[in-house]
C-alpha positions in Angstrom: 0.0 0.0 0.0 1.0 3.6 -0.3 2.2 5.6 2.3 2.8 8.8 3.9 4.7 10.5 6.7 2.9 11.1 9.5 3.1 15.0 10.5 7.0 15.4 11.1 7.2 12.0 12.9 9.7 10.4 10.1 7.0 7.8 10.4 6.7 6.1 6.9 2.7 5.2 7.5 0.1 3.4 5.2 -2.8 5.9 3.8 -5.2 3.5 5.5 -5.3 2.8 9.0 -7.0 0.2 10.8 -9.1 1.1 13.7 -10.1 -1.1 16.3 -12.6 0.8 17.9 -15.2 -2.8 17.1 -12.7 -5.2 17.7 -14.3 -6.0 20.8 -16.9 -7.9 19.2 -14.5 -10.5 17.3 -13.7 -13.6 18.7 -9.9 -14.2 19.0 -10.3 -16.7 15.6 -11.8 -14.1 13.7 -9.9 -11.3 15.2 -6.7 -13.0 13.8 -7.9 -13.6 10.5 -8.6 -10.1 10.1 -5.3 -8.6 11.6 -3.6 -11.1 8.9 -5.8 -9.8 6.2 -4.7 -6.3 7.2 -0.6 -7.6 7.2 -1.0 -8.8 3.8 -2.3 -5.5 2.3 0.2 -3.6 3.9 -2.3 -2.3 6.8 0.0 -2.1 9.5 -1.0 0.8 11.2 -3.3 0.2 14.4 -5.5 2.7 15.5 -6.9 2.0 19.4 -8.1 4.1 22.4 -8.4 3.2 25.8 -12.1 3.0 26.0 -13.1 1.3 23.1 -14.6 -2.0 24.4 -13.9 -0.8 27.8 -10.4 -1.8 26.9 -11.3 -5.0 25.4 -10.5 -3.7 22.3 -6.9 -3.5 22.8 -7.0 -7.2 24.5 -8.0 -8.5 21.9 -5.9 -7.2 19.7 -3.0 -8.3 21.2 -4.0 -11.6 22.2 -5.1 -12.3 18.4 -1.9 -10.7 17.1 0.5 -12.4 19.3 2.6 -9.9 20.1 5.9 -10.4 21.3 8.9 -8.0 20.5 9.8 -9.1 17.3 6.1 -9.3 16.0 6.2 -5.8 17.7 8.6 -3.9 15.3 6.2 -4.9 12.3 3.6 -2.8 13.2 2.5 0.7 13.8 0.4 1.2 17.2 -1.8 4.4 18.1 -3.9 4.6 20.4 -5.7 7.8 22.3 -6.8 8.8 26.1 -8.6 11.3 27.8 -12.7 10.2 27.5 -13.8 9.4 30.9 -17.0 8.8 31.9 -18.8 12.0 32.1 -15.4 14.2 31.6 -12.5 14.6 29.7 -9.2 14.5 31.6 -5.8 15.7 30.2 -4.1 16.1 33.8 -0.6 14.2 34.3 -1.8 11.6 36.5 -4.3 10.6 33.9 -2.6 10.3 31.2 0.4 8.6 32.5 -1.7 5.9 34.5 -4.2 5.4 30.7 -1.0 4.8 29.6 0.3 2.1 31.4 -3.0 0.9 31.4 -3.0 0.8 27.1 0.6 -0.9 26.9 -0.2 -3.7 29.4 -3.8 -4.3 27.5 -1.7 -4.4 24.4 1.1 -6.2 25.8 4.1 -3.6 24.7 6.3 -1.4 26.0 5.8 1.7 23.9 3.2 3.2 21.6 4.4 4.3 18.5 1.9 7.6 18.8 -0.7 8.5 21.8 -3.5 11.5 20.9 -5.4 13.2 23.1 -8.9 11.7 22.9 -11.2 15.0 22.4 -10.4 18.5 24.1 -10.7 19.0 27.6 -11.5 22.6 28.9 -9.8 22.1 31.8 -6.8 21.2 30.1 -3.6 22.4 32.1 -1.1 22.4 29.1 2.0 22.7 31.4 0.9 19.4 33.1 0.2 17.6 29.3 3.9 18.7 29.0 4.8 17.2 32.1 3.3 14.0 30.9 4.6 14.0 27.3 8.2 14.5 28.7 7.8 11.6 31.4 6.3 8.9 28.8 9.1 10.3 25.8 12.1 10.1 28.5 10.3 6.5 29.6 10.5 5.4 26.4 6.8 4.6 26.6 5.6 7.2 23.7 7.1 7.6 20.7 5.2 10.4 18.9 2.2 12.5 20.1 -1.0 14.0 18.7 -4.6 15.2 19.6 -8.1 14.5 18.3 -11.2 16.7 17.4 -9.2 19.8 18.3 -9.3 23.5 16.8 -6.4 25.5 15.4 -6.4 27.6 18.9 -6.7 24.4 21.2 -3.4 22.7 19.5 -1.3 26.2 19.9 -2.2 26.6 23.4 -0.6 23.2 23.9 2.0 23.9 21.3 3.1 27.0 23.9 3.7 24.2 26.4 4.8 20.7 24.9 8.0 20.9 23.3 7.3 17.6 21.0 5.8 18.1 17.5 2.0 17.7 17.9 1.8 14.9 14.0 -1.6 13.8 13.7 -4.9 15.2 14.7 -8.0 13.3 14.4 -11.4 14.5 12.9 -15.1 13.9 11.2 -15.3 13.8 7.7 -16.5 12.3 4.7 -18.3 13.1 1.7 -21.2 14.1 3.9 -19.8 15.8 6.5 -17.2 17.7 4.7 -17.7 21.0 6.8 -13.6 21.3 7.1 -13.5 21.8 3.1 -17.0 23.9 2.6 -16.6 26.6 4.6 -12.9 27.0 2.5 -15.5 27.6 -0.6 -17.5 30.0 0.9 -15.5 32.3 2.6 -16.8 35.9 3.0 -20.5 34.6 1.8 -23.7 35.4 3.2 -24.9 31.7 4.1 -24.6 28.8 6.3 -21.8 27.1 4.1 -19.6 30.0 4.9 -19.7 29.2 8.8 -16.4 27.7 10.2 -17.0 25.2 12.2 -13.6 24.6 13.4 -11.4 27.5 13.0 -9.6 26.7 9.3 -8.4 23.4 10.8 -7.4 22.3 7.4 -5.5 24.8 6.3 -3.9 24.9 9.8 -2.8 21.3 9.7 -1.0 21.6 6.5 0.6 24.2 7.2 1.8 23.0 10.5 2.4 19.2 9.0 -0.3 17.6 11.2 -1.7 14.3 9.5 -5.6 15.0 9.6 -7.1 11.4 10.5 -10.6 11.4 9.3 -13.2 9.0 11.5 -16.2 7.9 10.2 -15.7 7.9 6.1 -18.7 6.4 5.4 -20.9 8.4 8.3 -23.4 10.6 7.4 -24.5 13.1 10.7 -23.3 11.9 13.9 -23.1 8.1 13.9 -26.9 8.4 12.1 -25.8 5.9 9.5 -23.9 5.3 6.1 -24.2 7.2 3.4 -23.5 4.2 0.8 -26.9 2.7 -0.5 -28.8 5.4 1.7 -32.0 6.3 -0.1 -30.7 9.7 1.8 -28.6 10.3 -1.1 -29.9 8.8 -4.2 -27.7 11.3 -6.6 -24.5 10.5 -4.4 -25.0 6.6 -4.4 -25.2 7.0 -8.5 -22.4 9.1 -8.8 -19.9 7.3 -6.8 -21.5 3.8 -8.7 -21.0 5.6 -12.0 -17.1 6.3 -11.3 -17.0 2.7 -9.6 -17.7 1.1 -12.8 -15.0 3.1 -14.7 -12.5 2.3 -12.3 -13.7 -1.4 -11.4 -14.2 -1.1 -8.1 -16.5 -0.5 -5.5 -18.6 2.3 -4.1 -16.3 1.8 -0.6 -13.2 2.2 -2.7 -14.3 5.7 -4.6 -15.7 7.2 -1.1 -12.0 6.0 0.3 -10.8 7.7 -2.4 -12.5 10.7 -2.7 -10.6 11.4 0.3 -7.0 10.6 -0.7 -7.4 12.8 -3.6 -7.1 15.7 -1.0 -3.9 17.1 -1.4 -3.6 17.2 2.5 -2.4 13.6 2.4 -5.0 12.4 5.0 -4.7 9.2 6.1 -8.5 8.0 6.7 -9.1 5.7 10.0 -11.2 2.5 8.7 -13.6 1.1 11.4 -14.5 -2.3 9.7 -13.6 -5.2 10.7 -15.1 -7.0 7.7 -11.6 -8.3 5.7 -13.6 -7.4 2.6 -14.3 -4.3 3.2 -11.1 -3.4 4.5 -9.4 -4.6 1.5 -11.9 -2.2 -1.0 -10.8 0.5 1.3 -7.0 -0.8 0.5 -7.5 -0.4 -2.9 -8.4 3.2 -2.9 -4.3 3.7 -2.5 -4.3 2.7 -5.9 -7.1 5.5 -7.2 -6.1 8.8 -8.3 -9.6 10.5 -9.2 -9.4 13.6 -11.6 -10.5 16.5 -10.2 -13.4 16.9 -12.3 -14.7 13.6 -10.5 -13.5 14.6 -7.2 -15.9 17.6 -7.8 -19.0 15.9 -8.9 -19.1 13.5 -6.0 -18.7 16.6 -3.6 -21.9 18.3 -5.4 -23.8 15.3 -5.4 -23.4 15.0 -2.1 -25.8 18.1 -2.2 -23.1 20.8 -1.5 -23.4 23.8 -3.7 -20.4 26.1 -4.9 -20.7 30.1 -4.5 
């Protein structure tokens, strides 16, 4: 598979990564069969957070994979804290004991990148410093990054942590493509031209954060999938109409509707159907035009200015 550096890690990463937020509800047998699946299409970046399953996600995982140190150094790990139950919490103590907590689920001593799960308005940025320098002097952390944060949010820890902030992960797809509409309708009179988020976009590439986009396939919040949703009839024939030129699936275009952003995103797939997974591979492999890129966006139902 194609890859991409992550932010200014030096990470060589795949454009796909896997995440395991449903691996709780695999059995080890199929667990493994899908983690093999994922080695031998070059998905070897895992995406996990501490309270996905309760932390059964990241059992699994390890259990299924076998890990041991050699199996260790063939993979990429990520995983994310600071979702507790009815808060957010970014002090020291929390995210050094999540921490330990994550590497003993998955049965390593480091993680090759930790984000900040969501912001926290209480956030004290000189104790996340703190707790960035323990876990990188610990050798338990590798490479840092947030999630769901605003251009503001990431410089007020920026002032603070002294390691590069590489990844940061957000919503989008074709139907919740806010982060790119409000770019097109700048200075306009309408409810396209709101920003949402501050110009995260353009702020990540110009700082070399790795956008991660959750939910590709998501229309609203969790509401459902936008493939073969009588919700978006025009959509569903457009993306089948370029599927047939390119022999592939709808999954593979809406995958690579998104790597045709020249923000080199690297797009966080939830399946854990191997099938699935290996359409959303193939979207490495898909370079759309822009004039395609472009129709699928306005089918979608978004208008230009």
């Amino acid at each position: 598979m194609r890859t991409i550096g992550l932010g200014t890690s030096g990470l060589q990463v795949p454009v796909v990564a896997v995440g395991c937020m449903r691996m709780n509800a695999l059995e080890k047998r199929e667990a493994e069969a899908f983690i093999q699946t994922a080695l031998e299409q070059g998905a070897n970046f895992f995406d996990h957070a501490d309270i996905y399953g309760g932390g059964r996600s990241e059992e699994i995982f390890a259990d299924a994979f076998g890990m041991n140190a050699n199996k260790r150094e063939s993979i990429i790990l990520q995983s994310k804290c600071g979702i507790r139950k009815g808060m957010f919490d970014f002090s020291k103590e929390h995210i050094l004991t999540s921490v330990d907590k994550i590497l003993k689920r998955l049965q390593t001593d480091y993680l090759d990148v930790l984000l900040l799960h969501r912001p926290d308005t209480l956030v004290e940025p000189e104790e996340v410093a703190e707790a960035f320098d323990t876990l990188e002097r610990e050798g338990k952390v590798r490479h840092f990054g947030v999630s769901n944060q605003h251009p503001l949010q990431i410089e007020l820890l920026r002032k603070y942590v002294k390691q590069p902030l590489v990844a940061n992960q957000l919503q989008l797809s074709i139907t919740n493509a806010t982060m790119i509409t409000s770019g097109f309708n700048v200075n306009m009179e309408n409810a396209a031209a709101v920003n949402r988020d501050g110009g995260i976009l353009d702020y990540c590439r110009l700082h070399d954060i790795t956008i991660q986009p959750w939910s590709p396939f998501q229309y609203g919040f969790f509401e459902g999938v936008f493939l073969g949703s009588d919700k978006y009839p025009e959509l569903n024939a457009k993306i089948d109409e370029i599927a047939a030129k390119y022999e592939v699936t709808n999954t593979t275009i809406a995958i690579a509707w998104i790597l045709r952003h020249p923000a080199k995103m690297q797009p966080v797939i939830g399946t854990m159907n191997a099938t699935r997974l290996q359409e959303c591979i193939k979207a490495s492999d898909i370079q759309l035009t822009r004039q395609e890129w472009y129709e699928i966006y306005l089918a979608a139902g978004n208008v230009l200015p």
